[in-house]
C-alpha positions in Angstrom: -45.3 2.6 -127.8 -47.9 4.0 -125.3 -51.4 3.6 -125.8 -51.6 7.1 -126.2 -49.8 7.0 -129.2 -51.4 4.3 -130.8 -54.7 5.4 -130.3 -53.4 8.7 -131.8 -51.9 6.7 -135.2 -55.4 5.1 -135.7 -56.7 8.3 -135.9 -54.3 9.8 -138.1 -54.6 6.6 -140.1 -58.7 6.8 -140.2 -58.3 10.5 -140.9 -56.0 9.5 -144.1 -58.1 6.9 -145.1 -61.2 8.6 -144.8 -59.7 11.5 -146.7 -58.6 9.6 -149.8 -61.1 7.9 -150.1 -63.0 11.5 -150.0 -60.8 12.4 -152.6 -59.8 9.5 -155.2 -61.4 10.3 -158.2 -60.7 13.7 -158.1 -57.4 13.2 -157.6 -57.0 10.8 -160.4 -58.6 13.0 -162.5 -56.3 15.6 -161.7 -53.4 13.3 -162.7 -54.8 12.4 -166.0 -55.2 15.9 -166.8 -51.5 16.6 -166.4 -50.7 14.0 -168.4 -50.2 13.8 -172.0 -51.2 10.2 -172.2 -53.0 8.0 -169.9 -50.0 5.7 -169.7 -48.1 6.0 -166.0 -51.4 7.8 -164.6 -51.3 5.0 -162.0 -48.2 5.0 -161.3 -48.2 9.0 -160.8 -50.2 8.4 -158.7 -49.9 5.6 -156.6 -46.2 8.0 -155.8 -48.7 10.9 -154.9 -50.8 8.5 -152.4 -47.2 7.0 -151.3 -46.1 10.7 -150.4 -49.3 12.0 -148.9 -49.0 9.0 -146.8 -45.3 10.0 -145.8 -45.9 13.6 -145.3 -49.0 13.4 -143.9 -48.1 14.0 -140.4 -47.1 17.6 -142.1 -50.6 18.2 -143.7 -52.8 20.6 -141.3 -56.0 21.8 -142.0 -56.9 25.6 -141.6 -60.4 25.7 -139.4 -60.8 29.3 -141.2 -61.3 27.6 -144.4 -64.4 25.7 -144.0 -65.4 26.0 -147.6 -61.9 24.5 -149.4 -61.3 20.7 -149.5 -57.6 21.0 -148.4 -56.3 18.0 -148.3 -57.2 17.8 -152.3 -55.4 20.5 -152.8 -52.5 19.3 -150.9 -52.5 16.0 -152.7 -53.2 17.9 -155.9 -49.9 19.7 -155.3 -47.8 16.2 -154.4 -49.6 15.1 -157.5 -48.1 18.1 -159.6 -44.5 17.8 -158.5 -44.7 13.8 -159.0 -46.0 14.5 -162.9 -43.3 17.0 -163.2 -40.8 14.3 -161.9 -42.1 11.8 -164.0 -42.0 14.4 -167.3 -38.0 14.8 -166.6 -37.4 11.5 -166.1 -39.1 10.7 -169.3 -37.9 13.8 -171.7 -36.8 11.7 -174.1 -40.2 10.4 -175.2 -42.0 12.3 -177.7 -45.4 13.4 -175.9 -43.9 14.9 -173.7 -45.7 18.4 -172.1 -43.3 21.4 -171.1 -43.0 22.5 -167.8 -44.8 25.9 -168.4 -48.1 23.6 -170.1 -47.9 21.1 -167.3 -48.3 24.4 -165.0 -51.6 26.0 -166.8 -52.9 22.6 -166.8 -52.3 22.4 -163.1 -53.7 25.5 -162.3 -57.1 24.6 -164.2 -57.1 21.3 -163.0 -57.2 22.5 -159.7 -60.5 24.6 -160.4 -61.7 21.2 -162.2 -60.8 18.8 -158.9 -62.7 20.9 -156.7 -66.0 21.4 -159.1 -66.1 17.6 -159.4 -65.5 17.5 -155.6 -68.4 19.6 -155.3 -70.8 18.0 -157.7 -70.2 15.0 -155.9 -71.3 16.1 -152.6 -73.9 17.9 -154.3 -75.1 14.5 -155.6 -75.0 12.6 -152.1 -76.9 15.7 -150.5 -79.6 15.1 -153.2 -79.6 11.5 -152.6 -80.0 11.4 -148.9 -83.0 13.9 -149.4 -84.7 10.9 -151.4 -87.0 8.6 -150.5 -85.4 4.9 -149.2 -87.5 3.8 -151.8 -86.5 6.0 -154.5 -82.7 6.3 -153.7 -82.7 2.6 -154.0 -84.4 2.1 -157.1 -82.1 5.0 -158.9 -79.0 3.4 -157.2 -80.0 0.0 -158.2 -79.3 -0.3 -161.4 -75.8 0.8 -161.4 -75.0 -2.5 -158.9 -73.0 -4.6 -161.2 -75.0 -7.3 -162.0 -78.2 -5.4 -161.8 -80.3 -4.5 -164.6 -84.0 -3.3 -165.1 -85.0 -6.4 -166.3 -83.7 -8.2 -163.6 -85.2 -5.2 -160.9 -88.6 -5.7 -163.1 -88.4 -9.3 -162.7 -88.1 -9.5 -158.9 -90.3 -6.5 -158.0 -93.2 -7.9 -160.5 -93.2 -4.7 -162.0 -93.3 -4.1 -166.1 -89.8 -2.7 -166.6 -91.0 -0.1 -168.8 -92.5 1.4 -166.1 -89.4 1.3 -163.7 -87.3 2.9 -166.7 -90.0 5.7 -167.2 -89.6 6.3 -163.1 -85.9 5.9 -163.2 -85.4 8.6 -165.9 -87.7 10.6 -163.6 -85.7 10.2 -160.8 -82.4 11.3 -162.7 -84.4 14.0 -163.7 -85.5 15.0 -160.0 -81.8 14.2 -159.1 -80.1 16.8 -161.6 -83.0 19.5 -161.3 -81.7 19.2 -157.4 -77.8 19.3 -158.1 -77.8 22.1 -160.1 -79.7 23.7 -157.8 -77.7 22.8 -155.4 -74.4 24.2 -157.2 -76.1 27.0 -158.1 -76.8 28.1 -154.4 -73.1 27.2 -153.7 -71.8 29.6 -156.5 -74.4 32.2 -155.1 -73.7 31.9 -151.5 
């Protein structure tokens, strides 16, 4: 293989990576809400990340469609067919959603992928506009392994005074993301 093309496989393997990992939770989400139980979700879809991975020298992203995570979609799509294989191969079992439910909850599971997609970078826009000092504090105590108490303990501080400032700083952080939503839906 030329170094051309190896240099071009790292990419498309970075691009993948960076892309799932973009992604994850709202794609797991979307899985779990096609299913009836949460038993096979990771299976679903560990076969959705396994076909993404296989197809995804197929997947193109549209330049005129800035605003529309597309590679969630695509993956949300995989994920669909792979819940409807999984519901036929499984018919026999009780809980079992017809093909025409497993479609509506698709289609809003969609809307609910992208909205949590959104809040999310809502939340890291917010975050990066906070102080170092701030972020860290807020982002500190949900570190396994951190607590107030142990945050108190180190800084010196009382810790209720650190939990009065880090209900302030959700506070400050939620006032921002709605905001934040609420320009998106506006704009």
């Amino acid at each position: 293989m030329s170094s051309g093309n190896s240099i071009q496989e790292e990419e498309r393997n970075q691009n993948f990576v960076r892309l799932v990992s973009q992604n994850d939770t709202a794609i797991r989400l979307y899985v779990r809400s096609l299913m009836v139980t949460n038993d096979g979700v990771d299976d679903v879809y560990q076969e959705t990340m396994l076909e993404c991975w296989r197809k995804f020298s197929t997947f193109r992203e549209d330049p005129e469609k800035n605003d529309v995570n597309q590679f969630l979609r695509w993956a949300c799509a995989i994920a669909r067919y792979k819940v409807l294989r999984r519901k036929r191969d499984y018919s026999r079992d009780k809980l079992v959603f017809h093909v025409e439910v497993i479609e509506r909850l698709a289609a809003g599971a969609n809307e609910q992928a992208e909205q949590w997609r959104e809040k999310s970078a809502a939340v890291e826009k917010c975050l990066s506009e906070m102080e170092d000092a701030s972020r860290n504090l807020l982002l500190s105590v949900h570190r396994p392994g951190e607590s107030v108490a142990e945050i108190a303990r180190r800084t010196g501080k009382k810790a209720r005074q650190l939990y009065y400032k880090i209900d302030g700083l959700r506070t400050i952080l939620l006032q921002c993301v709605q905001r934040r939503m609420l320009e998106d839906c506006t704009s």
